[in-house]
C-alpha positions as CSV (number, residue, x, y, z in Angstrom):
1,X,120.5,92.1,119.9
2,X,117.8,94.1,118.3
3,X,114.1,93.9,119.4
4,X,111.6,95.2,117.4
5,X,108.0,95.6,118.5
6,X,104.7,97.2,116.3
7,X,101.4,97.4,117.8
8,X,98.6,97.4,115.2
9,X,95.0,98.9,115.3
10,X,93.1,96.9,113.0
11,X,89.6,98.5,111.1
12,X,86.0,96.8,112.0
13,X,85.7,95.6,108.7
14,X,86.4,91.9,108.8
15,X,88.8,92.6,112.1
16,X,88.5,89.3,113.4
17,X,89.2,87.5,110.1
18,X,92.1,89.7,109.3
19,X,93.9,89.5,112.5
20,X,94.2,85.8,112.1
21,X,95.5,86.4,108.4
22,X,97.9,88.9,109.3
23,X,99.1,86.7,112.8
24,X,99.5,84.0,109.9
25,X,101.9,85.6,107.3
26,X,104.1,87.2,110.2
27,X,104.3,84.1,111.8
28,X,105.6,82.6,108.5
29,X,108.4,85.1,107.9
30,X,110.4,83.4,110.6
31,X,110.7,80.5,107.9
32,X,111.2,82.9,105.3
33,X,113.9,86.0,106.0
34,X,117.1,84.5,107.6
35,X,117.4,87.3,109.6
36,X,114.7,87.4,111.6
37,X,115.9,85.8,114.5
38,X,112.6,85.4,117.1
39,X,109.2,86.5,116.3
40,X,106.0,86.5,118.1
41,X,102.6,87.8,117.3
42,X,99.7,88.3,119.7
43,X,96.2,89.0,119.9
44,X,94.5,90.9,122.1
45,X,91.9,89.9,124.7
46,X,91.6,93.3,126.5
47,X,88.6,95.2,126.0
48,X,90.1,99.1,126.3
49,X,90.2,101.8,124.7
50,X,93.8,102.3,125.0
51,X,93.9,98.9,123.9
52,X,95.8,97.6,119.9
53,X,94.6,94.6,118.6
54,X,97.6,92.7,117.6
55,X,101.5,93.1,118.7
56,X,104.3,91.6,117.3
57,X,107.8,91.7,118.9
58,X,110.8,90.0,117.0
59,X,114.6,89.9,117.5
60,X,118.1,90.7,115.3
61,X,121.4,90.0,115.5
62,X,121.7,93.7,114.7
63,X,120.1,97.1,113.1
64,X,121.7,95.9,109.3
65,X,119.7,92.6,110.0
66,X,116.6,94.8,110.7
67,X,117.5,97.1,107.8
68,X,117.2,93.8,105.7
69,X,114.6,92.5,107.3
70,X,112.3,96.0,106.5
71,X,113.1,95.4,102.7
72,X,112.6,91.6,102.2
73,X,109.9,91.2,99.7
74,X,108.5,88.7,102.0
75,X,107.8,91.1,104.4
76,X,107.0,93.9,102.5
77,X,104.3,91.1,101.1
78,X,102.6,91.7,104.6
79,X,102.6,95.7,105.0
80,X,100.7,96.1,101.7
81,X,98.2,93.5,103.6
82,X,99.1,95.3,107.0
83,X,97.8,98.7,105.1
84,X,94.9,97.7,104.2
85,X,93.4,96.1,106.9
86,X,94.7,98.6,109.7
87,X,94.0,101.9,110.8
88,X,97.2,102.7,113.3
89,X,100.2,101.1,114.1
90,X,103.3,102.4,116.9
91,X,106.6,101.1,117.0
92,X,109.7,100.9,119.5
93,X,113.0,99.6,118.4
94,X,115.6,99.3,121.0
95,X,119.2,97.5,121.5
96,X,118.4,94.7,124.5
């Protein structure tokens, strides 16, 4: 199995608003891309500096699965979103 996990940064402008849209339309791909396996999105409550404001960590049967999943219109709906609205993201993909 494949776990995927992004951490995102979001700007001040309209953070709180855009957090819940973005939490919304990742929360939907599940329904949407046959190959995402598991996903779940949360929100911050820690007030740090080192703190993101949003993680999401999903699972794949495999890195092909992912490799679809990364091109699926769907989900490239949310990045162009994701883009706009952030200012950082990291990521750690790993075989669990």
């Amino acid at each position: 199995m494949i776990v995927h996990i992004v951490m995102f940064k979001f700007k001040d402008e309209s953070k709180e608003s855009n957090i819940k849209e973005v939490q919304k339309r990742l929360n939907a791909l599940v329904t949407l891309i046959h190959e995402l396996k598991f996903m779940e999105v949360g929100v911050n409550f820690t007030d740090s500096d080192r703190a993101f404001d949003l993680c999401l960590y999903s699972t794949f049967e495999s890195k092909e699965d992912m490799a679809i999943y990364a091109i699926h219109p769907e989900h490239l709906k949310v990045v162009e979103l994701i883009k706009t609205v952030t200012l950082e993201s990291k990521v750690v993909d790993y075989i669990l």
